[in-house]
N, C-alpha and C positions, 0 to 999 in steps of 0.2 A: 793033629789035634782037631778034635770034631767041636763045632757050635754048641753043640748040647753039654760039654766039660767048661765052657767058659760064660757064658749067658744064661739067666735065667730060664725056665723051661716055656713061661708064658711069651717073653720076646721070642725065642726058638720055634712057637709054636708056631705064633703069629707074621715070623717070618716065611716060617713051608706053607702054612694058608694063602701067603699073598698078599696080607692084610699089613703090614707092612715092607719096607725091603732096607736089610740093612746090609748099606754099602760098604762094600771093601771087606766082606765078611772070611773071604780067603786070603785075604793078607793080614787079617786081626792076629792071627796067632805069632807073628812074626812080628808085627809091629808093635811096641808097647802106646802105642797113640794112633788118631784118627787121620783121615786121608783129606775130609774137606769139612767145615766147619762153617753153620749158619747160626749168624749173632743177633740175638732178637736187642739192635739196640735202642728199640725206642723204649720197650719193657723197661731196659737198665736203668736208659735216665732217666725215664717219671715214677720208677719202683726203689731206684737204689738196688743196692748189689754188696754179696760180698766177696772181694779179691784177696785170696790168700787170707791174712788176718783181719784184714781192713775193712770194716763197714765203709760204704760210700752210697752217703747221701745224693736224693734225685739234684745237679748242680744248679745256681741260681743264678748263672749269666752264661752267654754262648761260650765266651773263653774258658771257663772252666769247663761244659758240655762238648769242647773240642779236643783239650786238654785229655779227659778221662776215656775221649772217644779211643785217642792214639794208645791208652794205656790199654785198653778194653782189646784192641788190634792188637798190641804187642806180646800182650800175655797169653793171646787165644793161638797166634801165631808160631809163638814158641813151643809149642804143646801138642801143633800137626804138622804133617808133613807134604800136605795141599793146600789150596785155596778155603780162603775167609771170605765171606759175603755178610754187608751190614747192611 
């Protein structure tokens, strides 16, 4: 399976330019999920997010910002088969 039957043509294209690189591109076809996964979580908690069904508001004390941090790690984790960086 070629990059070009599963990616859109503009990422595809901008992958062979150079212009970007997306990794693990020869094990995508095999894998139904990604290899390493970067969590913008300061975006999450001053923007709010939504997980699955659930809108989740920016949280309004550190214990809940810790709380949503571990959920935010638990659900990105279950979904690759590498390393999370927050």
């Amino acid at each position: 399976m070629h990059a070009s039957t599963l990616l859109p043509r503009d990422v595809v294209q901008a992958h062979e330019r150079g212009d970007i690189h997306y990794h693990d591109l020869d094990y995508s076809p095999f894998f139904p999920m990604f290899n390493c996964m970067l969590i913008d979580l300061k975006g999450m908690l001053t923007q709010g997010f939504k997980m699955g069904n659930a809108e989740i508001e920016p949280p309004k004390s550190i214990s809940t910002a810790t709380a949503v941090t571990a959920q935010i790690i638990a659900q990105v984790a279950s979904h690759i088969y590498g390393g999370t960086t927050i």
